[in-house]
C-alpha positions as CSV (number, residue, x, y, z in Angstrom):
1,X,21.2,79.3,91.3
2,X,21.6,78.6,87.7
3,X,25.4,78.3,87.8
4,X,25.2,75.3,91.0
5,X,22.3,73.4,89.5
6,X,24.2,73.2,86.1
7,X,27.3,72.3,88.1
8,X,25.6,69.7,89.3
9,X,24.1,68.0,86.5
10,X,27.3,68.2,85.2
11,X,28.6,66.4,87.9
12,X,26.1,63.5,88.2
13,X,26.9,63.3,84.0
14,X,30.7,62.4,85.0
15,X,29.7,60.4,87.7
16,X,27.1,58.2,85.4
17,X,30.0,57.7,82.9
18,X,32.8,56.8,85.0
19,X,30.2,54.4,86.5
20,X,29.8,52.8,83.3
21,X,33.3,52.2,82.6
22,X,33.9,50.6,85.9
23,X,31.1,48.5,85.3
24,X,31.4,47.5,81.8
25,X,33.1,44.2,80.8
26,X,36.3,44.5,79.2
27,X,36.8,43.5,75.4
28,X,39.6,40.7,76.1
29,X,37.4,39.6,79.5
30,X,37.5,35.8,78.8
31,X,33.9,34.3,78.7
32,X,32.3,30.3,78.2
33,X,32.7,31.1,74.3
34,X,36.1,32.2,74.2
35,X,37.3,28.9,76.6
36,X,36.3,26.6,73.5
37,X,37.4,29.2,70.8
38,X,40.5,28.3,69.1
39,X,43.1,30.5,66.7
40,X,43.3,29.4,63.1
41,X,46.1,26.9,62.2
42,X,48.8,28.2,59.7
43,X,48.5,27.3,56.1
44,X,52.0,27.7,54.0
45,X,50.9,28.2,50.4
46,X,53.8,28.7,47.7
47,X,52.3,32.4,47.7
48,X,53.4,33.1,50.7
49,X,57.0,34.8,51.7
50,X,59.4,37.8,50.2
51,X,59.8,35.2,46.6
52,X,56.0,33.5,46.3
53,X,54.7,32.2,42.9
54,X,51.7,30.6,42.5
55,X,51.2,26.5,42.3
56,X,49.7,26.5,39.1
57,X,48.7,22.7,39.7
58,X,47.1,23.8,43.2
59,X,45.1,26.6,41.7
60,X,43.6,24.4,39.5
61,X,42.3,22.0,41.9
62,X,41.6,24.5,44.0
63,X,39.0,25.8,41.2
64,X,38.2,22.5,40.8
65,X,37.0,22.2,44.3
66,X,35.2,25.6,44.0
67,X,33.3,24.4,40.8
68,X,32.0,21.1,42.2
69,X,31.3,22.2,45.6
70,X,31.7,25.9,47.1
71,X,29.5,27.2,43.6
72,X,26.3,25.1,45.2
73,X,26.1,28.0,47.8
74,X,28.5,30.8,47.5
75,X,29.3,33.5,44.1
76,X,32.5,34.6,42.9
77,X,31.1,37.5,41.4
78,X,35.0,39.7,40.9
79,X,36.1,36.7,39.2
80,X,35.6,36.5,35.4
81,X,35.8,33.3,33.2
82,X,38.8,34.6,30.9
83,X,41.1,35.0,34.3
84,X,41.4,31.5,34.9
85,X,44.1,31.3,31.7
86,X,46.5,32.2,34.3
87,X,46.3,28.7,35.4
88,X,47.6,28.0,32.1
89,X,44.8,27.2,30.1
90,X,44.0,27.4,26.0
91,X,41.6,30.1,24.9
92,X,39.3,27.5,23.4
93,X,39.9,25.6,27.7
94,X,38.4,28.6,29.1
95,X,35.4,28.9,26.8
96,X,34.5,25.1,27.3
97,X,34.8,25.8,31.6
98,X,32.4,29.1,31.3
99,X,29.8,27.0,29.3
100,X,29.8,24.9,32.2
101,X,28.1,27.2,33.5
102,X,24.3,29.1,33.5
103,X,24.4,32.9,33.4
104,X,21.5,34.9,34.2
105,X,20.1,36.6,30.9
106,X,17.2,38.0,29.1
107,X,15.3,36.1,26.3
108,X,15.1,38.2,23.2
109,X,12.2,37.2,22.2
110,X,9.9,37.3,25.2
111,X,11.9,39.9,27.3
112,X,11.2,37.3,30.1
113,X,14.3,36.6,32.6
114,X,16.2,33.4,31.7
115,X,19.8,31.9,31.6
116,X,22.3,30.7,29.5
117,X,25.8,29.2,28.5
118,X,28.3,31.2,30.1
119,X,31.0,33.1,28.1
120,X,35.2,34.1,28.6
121,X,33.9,37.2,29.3
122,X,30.9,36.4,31.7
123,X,32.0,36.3,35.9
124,X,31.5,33.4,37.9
125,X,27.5,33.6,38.5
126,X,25.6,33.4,42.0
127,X,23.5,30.4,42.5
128,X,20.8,32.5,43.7
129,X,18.8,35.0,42.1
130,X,18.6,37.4,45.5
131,X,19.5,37.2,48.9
132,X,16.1,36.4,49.8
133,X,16.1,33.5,47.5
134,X,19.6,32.4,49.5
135,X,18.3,33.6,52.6
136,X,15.3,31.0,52.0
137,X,17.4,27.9,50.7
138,X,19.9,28.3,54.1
139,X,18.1,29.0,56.6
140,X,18.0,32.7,56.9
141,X,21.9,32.9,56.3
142,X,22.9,34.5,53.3
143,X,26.5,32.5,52.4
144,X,29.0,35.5,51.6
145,X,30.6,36.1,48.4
146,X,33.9,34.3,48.4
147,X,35.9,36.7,45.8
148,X,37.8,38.7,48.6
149,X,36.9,36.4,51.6
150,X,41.0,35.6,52.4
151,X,40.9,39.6,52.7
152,X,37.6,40.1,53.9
153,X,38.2,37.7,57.4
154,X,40.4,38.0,60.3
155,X,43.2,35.2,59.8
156,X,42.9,35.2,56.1
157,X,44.0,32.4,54.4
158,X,44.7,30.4,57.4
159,X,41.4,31.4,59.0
160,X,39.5,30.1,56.1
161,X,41.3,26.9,55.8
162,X,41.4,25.7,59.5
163,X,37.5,26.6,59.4
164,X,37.0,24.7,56.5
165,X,38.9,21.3,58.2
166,X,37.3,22.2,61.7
167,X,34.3,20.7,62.0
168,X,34.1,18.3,65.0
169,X,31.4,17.2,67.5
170,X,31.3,19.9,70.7
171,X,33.7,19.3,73.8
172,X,32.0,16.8,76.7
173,X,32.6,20.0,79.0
174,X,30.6,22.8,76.9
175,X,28.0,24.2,78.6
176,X,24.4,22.8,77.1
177,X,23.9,26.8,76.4
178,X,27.1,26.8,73.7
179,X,26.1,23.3,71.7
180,X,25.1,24.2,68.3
181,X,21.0,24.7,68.0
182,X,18.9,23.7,65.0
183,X,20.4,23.7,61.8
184,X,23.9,24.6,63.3
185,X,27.0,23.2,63.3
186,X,29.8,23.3,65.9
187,X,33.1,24.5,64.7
188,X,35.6,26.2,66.7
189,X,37.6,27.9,65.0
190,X,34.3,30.2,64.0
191,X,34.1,33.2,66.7
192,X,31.0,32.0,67.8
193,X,31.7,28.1,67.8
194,X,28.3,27.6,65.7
195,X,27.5,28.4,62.1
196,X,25.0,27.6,59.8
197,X,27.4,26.3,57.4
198,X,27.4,22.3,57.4
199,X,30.7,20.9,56.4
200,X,31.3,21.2,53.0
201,X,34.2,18.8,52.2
202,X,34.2,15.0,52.8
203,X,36.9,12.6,51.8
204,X,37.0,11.8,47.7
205,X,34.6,14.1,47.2
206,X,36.1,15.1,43.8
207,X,38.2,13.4,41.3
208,X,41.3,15.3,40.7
209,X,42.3,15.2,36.8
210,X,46.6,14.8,38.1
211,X,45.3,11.9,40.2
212,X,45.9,13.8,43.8
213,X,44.1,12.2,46.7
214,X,41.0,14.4,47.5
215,X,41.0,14.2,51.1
216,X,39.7,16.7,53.1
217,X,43.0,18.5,54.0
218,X,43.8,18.9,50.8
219,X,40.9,20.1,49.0
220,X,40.6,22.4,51.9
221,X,44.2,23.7,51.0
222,X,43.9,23.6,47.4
223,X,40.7,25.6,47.6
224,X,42.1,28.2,50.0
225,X,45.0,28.7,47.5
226,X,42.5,29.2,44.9
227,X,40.6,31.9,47.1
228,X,43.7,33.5,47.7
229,X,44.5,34.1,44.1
230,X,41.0,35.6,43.5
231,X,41.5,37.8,46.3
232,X,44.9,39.2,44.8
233,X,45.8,37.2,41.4
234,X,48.4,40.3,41.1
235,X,49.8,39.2,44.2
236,X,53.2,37.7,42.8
237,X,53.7,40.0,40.0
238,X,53.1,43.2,43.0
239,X,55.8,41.6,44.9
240,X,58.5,41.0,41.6
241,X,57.8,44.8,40.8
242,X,58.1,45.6,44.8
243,X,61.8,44.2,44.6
244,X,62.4,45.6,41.2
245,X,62.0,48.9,42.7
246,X,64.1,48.3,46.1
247,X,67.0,47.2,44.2
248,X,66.5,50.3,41.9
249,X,66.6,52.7,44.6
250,X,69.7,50.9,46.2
251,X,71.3,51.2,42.8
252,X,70.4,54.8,42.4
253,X,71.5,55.7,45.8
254,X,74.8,54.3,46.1
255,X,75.5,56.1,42.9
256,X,74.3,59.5,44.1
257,X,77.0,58.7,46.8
258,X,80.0,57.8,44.7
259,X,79.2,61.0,42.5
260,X,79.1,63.0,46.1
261,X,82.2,61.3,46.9
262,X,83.3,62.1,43.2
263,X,82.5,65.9,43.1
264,X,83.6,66.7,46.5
265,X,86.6,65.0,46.3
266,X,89.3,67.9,45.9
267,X,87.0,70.3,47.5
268,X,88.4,72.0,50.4
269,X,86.2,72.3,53.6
């Protein structure tokens, strides 16, 4: 009795299972979302290809942008001060750009937290002192750090520079369900069309120091070069060594094969 009653739960088990993978909704199933969704436009960058280098004049701007705008809300907490001579800056550069900045620190003489001038050697700070404090000023979203964010999203650079340009009002034919609710913001390049992120970048927003017109496409590329760096500032140099080492191998192979050719030449088979 045992034996049928077991073979029967077994049963209704399969049976329950196979119902739910009839009956669940497949993962590429298009939906109201995905109708306005749209794939990230591509973004060439001098980085990019089997030969990139970096655009030393971008990067700056690029930092540039970061500074005046993207360090209001988001941290670059990988990145420290003394890595931005890569860009080609003086010792004494760097120093002046990190005071710029307020680090968190302790005062010595009351033990009490406070800030202060930032050093080479210090790493770009967060404007907040805790989530919860960037939870609080953004409406319960906590902006993400942005030292591996070309890494860290789908579509990399390319993602985070069409999101970055795509801000627009919603389509006449969304549904009323998909507009953007309070304190959102309709974007559709973002997987869910709304994010709590207003547009950042508005024309002439900075003043570029080569005299570059700061219009919103091209802050929003110089920036994304910049965030690609951070993500992988070895990036170049991996890729010189990667070719280095193909043409090595190349060399060393065709030369094990002459000296096969070499040694076996009189030998009889």
């Amino acid at each position: 009795m045992v034996r049928p009653l077991g073979f029967l739960v077994g049963l209704g088990f399969i049976a329950a299972l196979v119902m739910a993978i009839l009956t669940t909704p497949l993962g590429n199933e298009p939906n109201a979302s995905k109708a306005f969704h749209k794939e990230p436009r591509k973004l060439a960058l001098a980085s990019d290809g089997i030969a990139p280098h970096w655009d030393i004049a971008q990067l700056q701007r690029g930092m540039q942008v970061y500074k005046e705008v993207c360090s209001a809300c988001h941290s670059l907490k990988l990145v420290a001060f003394r890595d931005i001579q890569a860009f080609g800056y003086t010792e004494g550069q760097v120093k002046s750009f990190a005071k710029g900045f307020q680090v968190p620190s302790i005062n010595p003489d009351t033990g009490e937290p406070a800030t202060r001038d930032g050093l080479s050697s210090d790493y770009f700070p967060s404007p907040y002192a805790n989530d919860v404090a960037a939870a609080a000023a953004n409406g319960n979203a906590i902006p993400p750090d942005l030292s591996l964010i070309t890494k860290a999203r789908e579509g990399g650079k390319n993602y985070i520079y069409s999101l970055l340009t795509g801000y627009q009002n919603p389509p006449a034919n969304m549904p009323k369900e998909l507009h953007p609710g309070p304190g959102l913001h309709f974007n559709p390049y973002f997987p869910n069309l709304n994010l709590a992120m207003a547009q950042p970048l508005q024309n002439d927003q900075v003043t570029y120091a080569d005299g570059t017109k700061a219009t919103v496409d091209q802050m929003a590329s110089d920036v994304t070069a910049f965030l690609v760096w951070t993500a992988e500032p070895k990036l170049v140099k991996r890729v010189q060594v990667g070719w280095a080492v193909l043409l090595y191998l190349l060399g060393f192979t065709a030369l094990t094969f002459l000296s096969y050719r070499t040694i076996w030449a009189n030998k009889e088979h």
